[in-house]
MDAnalysis code that builds the backbone (N, CA, C; Angstrom):
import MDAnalysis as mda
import numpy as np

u = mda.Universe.empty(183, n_residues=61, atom_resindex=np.repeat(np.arange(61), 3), trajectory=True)
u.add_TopologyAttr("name", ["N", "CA", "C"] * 61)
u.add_TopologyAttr("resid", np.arange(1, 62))
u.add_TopologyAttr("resname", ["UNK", "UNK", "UNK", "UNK", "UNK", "UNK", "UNK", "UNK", "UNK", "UNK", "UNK", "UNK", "UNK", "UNK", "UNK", "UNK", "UNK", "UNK", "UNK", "UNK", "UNK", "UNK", "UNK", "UNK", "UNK", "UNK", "UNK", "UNK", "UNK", "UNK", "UNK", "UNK", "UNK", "UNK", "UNK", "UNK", "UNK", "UNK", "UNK", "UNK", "UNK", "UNK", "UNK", "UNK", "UNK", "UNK", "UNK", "UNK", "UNK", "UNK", "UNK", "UNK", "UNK", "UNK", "UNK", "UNK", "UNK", "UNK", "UNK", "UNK", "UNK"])
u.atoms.positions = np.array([
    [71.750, 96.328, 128.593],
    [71.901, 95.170, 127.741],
    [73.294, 94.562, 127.894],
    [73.866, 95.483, 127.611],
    [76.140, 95.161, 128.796],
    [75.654, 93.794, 129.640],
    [75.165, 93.989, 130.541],
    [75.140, 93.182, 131.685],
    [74.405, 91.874, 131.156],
    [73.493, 92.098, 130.576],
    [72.804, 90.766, 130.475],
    [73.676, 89.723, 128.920],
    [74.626, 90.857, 128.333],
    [75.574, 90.080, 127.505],
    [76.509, 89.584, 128.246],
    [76.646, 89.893, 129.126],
    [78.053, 89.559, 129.843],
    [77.693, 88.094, 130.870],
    [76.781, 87.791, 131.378],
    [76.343, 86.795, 131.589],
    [76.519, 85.420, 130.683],
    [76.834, 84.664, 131.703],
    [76.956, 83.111, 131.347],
    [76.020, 82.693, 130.613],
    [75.838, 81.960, 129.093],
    [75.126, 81.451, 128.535],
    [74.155, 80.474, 128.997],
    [74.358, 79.461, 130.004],
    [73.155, 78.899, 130.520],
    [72.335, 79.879, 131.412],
    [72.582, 81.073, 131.794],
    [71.684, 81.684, 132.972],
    [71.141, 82.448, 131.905],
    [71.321, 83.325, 130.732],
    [71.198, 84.376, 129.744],
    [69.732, 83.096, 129.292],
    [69.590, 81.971, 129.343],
    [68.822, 81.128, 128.571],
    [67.741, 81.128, 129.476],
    [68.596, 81.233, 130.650],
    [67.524, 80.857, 131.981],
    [66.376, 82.402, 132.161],
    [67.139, 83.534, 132.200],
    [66.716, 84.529, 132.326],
    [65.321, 84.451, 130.750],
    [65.828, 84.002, 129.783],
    [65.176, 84.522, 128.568],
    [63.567, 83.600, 128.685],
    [63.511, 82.923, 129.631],
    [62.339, 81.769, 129.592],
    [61.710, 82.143, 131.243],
    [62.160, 83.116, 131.860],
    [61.973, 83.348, 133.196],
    [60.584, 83.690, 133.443],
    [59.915, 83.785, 134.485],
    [58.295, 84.295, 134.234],
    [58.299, 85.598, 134.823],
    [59.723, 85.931, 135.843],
    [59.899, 87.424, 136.313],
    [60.531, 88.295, 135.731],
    [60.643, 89.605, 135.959],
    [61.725, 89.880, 135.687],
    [63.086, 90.289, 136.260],
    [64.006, 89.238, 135.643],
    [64.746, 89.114, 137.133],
    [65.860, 90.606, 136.496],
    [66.350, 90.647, 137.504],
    [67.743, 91.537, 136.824],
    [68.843, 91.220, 136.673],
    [69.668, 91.426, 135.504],
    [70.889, 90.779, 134.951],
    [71.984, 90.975, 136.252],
    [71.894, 92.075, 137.413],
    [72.699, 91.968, 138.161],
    [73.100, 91.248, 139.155],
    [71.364, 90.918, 139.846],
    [71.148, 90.494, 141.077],
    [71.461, 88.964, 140.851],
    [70.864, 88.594, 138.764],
    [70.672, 87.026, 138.747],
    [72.503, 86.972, 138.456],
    [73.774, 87.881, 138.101],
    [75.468, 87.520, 138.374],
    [75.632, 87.177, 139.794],
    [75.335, 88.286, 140.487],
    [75.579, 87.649, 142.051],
    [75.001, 86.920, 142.380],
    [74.013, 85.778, 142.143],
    [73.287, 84.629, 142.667],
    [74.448, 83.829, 142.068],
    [74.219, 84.178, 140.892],
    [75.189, 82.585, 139.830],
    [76.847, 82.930, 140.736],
    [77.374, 84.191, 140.560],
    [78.670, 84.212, 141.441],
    [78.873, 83.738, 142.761],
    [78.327, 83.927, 143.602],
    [77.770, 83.263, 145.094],
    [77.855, 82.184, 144.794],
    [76.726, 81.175, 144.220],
    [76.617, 80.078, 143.893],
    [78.505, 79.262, 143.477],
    [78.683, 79.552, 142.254],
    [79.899, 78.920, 141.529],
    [80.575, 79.289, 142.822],
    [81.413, 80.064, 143.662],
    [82.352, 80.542, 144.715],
    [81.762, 79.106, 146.089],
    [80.461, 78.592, 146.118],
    [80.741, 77.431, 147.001],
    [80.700, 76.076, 146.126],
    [80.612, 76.063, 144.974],
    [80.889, 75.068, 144.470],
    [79.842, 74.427, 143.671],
    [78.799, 75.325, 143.828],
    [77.224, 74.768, 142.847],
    [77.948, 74.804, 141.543],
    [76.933, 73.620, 140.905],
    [77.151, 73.861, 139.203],
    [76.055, 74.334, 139.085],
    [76.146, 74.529, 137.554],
    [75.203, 74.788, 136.355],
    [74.030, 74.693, 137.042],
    [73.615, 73.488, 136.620],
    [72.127, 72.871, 137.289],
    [71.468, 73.125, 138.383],
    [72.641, 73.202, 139.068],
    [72.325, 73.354, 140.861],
    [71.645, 74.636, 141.096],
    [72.354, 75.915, 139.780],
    [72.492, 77.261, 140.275],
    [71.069, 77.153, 139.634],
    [70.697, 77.097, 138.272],
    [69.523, 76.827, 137.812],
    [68.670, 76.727, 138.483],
    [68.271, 75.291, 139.260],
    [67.656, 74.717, 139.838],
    [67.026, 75.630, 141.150],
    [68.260, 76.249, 141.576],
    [67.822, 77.085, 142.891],
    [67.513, 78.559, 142.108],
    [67.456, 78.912, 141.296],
    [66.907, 80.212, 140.619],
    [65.189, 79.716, 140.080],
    [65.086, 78.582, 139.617],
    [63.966, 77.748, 139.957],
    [63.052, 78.009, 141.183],
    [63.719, 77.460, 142.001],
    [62.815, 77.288, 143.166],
    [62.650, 78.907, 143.623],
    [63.672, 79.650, 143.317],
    [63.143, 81.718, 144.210],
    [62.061, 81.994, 143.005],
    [61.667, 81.701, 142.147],
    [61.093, 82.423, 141.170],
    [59.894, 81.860, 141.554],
    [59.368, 80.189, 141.981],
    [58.254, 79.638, 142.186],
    [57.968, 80.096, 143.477],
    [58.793, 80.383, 144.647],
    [58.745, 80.881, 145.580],
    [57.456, 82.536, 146.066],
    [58.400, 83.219, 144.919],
    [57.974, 84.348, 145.129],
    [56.788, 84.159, 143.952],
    [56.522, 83.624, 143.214],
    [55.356, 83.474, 142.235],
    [53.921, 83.069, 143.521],
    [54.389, 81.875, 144.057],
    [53.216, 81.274, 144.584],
    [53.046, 82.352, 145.871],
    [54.266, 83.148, 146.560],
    [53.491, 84.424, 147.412],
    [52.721, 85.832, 146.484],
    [53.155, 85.429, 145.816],
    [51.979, 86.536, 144.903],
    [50.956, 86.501, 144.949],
    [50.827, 84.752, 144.484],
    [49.577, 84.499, 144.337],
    [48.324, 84.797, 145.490],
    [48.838, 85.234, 146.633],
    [48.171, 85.030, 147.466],
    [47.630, 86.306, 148.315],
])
């Protein structure tokens, strides 16, 4: 629970509405990666978006 408090409030929101379950670690180093080339907020969002529909719609299949 540490980890997922320690997380940035827009991703902690993102995680809480997620349809996977992602992990509080893997989803710091996406958002850290991300912010270190210069993504914002949205951007990082947006592309945590698209891996989740990603791997949803190979499920599906």
């Amino acid at each position: 629970m540490q980890a997922y408090d320690a997380l940035p409030r827009p991703l902690r929101l993102w995680l809480a509405q997620a349809a996977l379950p992602w992990s509080p670690v893997s989803c710091r180093r996406i958002w850290a990666r991300a912010r270190a080339e210069g993504a914002s907020h949205d951007d990082i969002l947006d592309r945590l978006d698209r891996a989740e529909q990603m791997t949803l719609s190979r499920d599906r299949l």
